[in-house]
N, C-alpha and C positions, 0 to 999 in steps of 0.2 A: 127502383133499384137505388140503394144507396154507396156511396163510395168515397174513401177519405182521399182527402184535398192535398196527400203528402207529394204527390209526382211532383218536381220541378218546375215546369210550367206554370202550373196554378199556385205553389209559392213561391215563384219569384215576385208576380202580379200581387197577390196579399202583402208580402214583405214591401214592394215600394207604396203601395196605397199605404199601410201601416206609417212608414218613413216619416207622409205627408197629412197624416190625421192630425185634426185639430179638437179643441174642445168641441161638445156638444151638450146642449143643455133645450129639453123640452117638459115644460113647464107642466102643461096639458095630461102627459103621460108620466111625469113624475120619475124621467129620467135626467141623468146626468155624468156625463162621463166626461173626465181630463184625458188631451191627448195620451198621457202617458201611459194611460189603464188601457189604451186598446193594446201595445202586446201583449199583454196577460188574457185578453177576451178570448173566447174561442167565437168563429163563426160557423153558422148553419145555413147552407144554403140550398134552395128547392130550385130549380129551372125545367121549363120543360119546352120542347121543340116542336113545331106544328110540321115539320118537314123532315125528312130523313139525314141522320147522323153518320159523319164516317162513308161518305156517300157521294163524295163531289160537288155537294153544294155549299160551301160554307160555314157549315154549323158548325166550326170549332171557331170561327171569325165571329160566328151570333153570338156564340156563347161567353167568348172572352168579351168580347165587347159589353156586354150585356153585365156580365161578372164587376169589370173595370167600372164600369158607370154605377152601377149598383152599390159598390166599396163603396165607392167614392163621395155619392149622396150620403150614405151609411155613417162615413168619419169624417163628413165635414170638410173634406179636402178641397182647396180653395184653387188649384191646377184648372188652364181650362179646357176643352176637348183636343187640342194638338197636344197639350200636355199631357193629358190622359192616354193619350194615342200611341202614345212612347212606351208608356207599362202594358198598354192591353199587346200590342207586337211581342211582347217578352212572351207570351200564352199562344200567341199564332200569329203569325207574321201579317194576313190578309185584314187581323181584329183591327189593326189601327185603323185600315179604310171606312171599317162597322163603326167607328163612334161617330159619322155625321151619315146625314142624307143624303141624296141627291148624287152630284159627281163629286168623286174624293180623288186624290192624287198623292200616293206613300211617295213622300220625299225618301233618297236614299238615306241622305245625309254623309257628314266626311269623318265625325268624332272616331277612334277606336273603341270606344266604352259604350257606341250608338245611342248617344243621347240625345242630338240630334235626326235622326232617322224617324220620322212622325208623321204622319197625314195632315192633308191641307185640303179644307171643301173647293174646289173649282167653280161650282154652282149647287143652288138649292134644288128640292125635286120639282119645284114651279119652275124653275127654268126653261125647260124643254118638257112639258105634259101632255105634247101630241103620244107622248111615246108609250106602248104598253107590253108588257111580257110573259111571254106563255112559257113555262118551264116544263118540258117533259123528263118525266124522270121514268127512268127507260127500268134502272136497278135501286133496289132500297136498299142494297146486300151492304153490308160493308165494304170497299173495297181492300185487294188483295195488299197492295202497297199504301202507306197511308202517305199525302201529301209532306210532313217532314222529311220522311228517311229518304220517299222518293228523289224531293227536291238535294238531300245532301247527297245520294248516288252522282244523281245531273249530275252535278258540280265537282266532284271528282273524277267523274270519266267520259263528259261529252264534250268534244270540240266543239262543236257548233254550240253551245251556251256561251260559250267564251265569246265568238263573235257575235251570237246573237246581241249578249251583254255589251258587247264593245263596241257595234257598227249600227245596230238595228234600234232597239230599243229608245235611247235617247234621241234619235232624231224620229220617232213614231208618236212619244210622248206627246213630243211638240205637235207635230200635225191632230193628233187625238184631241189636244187642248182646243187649237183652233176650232176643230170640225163641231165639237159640244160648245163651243161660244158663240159661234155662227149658226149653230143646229143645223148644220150641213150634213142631212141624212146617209147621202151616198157616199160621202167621206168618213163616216163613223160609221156604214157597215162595212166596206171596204177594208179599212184596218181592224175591227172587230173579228172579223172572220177570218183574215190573213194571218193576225198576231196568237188567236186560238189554234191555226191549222201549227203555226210555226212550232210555240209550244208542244205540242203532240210529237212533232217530228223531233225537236229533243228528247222527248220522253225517248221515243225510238232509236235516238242514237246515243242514250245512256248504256251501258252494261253492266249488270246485265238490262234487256231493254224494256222498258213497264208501258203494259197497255193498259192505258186507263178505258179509250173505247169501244166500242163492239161495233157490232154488223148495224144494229138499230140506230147507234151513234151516225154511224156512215150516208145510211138512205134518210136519216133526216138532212147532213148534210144536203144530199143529193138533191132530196126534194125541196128545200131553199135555192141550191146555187140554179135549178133549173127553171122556174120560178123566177128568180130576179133578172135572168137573163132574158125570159119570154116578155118583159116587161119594158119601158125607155127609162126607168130607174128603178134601184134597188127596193124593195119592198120589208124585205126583212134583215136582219142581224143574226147570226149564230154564234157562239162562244158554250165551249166544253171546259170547264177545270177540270181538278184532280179525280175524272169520272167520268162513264157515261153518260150521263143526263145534261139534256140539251137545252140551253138559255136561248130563249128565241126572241128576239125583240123588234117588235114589228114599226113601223113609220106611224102610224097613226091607226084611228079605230076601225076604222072602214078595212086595213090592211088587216089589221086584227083577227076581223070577222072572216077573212079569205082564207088568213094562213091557218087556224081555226079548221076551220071546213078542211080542208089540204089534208092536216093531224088526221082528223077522224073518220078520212077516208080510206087512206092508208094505215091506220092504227086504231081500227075501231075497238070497244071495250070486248072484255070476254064475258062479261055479263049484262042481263038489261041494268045496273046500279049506274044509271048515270050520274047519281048526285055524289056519288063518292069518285066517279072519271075524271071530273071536274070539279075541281075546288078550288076558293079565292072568291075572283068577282066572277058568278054565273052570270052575269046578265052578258058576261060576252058572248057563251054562245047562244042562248037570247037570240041577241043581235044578230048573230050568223044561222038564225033560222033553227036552231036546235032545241028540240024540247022533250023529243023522248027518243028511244032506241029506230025508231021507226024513221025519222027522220036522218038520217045518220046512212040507215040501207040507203035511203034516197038520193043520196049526195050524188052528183052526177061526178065524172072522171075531172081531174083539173084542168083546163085547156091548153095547157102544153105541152100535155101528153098527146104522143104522133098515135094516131086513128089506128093505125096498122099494127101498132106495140099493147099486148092487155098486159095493165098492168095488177100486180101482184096487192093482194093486201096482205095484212103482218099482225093477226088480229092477237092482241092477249102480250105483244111484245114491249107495247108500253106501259107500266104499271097505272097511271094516273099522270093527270094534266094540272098544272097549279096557273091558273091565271092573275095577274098584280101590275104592279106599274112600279116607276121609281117609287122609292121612299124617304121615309126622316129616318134619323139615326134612332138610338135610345131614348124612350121616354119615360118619366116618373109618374107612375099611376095614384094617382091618389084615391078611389076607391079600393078600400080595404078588402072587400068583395073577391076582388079579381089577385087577390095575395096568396100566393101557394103556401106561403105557411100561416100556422093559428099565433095569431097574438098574443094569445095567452101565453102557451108555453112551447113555442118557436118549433113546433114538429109539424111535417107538414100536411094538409088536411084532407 
């Protein structure tokens, strides 16, 4: 599908990469352009998403970010990723956190003209690489409310944003900082999962009031918080954005491999395609003993389900599983290969 770049968003992000082009000159390719010929260029851009859009996970954060870094290399701009981070926000507020790795931290900042308000890396993804993440993604649908409008309702007509913003927030940050310096597991699921519940309940006490999650959203909650309880520390992390689909970020591989098993015993597929249920790194379920549909029947109940209670399974109500770890931010590919448009004549292939 293709579609012009006129919405607002995506030129504001052109117009200050523009701002900040500098010369370019590649010898090799027999180009050469003066800062001043990029407002006159037109640009052509190809992207494509291996995850669902408009969906609650981020891909308007992948996208701008990806966009912003992209210019950026493109016009020579000599900004460097917090600087950058400042224009990709203009595109989606989350994109600033997308231009690094690992743990990012959106400064508010104090400016009026928010030139100041920009990400700051906290740590790289080696930092903490016990850590890995199974993302279920309950809906691919669009959702009903898209994360802007939602978030400008919030803010015109929820109290409790107000004090969340005023009371909550800045002293959570600070413990959050702590907990990922320290890699204090049970204090970064602790507020993980507290500061997703809270959001939601803003959602709810917006009006009118937007449910981003469903029933599926809920019994994963459920089957985490009963799980970490059954446990003498917390085993996994939950966090929902603008969505159903649920970020589950487990303590380590071995936890991986359990909460894993958990999913697919309460969310087994609706077909034998297990290579398409799980996507990312397979070799986790690998690890949790998983190799075809047959294994999966076999899953025995989780042990903190009471003997007396059967429990329910939810077969076909989760679309697919994506398994991954932290990450880096944006990279510049230099195989041409992997370029969604033709060199030749910049359409894409």
């Amino acid at each position: 599908m293709e579609i012009s770049l006129s919405g607002g968003r995506f030129q504001s992000c052109l117009r200050e990469i523009r701002a900040r082009a500098c010369d370019v000159e590649d010898s090799k390719k027999g180009v050469k352009i003066s800062k001043e010929d990029w407002s006159k260029l037109h640009v052509h851009i190809a992207s494509y998403n291996n995850f669902p859009t408009a969906a609650g996970l981020a891909s308007s954060a992948a996208g701008f970010a990806c966009l912003v870094y992209a210019l950026g290399k493109l016009m020579n701009v000599k900004e460097d990723e917090s600087q950058l981070s400042a224009i990709a926000r203009q595109g989606s507020g989350s994109a600033c956190r997308s231009l690094f790795g690992g743990f990012v931290k959106w400064i508010m900042g104090k400016e009026e003209n928010g030139s100041d308000s920009l990400a700051v890396q906290l740590a790289d993804e080696k930092h903490w690489d016990d850590l890995v993440i199974v993302i279920a993604v309950v809906s691919s649908r669009q959702k009903e409310t898209s994360s802007t409008s939602g978030m400008r309702e919030t803010v015109e007509t929820s109290l409790l944003l107000q004090h969340r913003a005023k009371e909550i927030v800045p002293k959570r940050i600070l413990q959050m900082e702590e907990a990922i310096r320290n890699r204090d597991f049970a204090s970064f699921s602790q507020l993980t999962c507290t500061d997703s519940n809270q959001f939601h309940a803003v959602c709810l006490d917006t009006s009118p009031p937007i449910f981003y999650m469903n029933d599926t959203s809920h019994r994963i909650i459920s089957i985490a918080e009963k799980w970490n309880r059954s446990e003498e520390s917390p085993q996994v992390a939950y966090t929902f954005d603008a969505g159903p689909n649920a970020v589950l970020i487990a303590r380590n591989r071995k936890a991986a491999t359990l909460l894993i098993q958990r999913l697919l015993y309460y969310f087994p597929p609706n077909s034998d395609d297990l290579d398409s249920y799980i996507i990312g790194d397979k070799s986790l379920a690998k690890d949790a003993g998983i190799n075809g549909i047959q294994d999966i029947e076999a899953l025995p109940p989780p042990p903190e389900i009471k003997d007396n209670i059967p429990s329910q399974k939810y077969k076909g109500d989760v679309s697919y599983f994506i398994c991954t770890r932290p990450g880096r931010g944006p990279v510049l590919l230099t195989d041409e290969s992997q370029a969604l448009l033709n060199s030749e004549n910049g359409l894409p292939k």
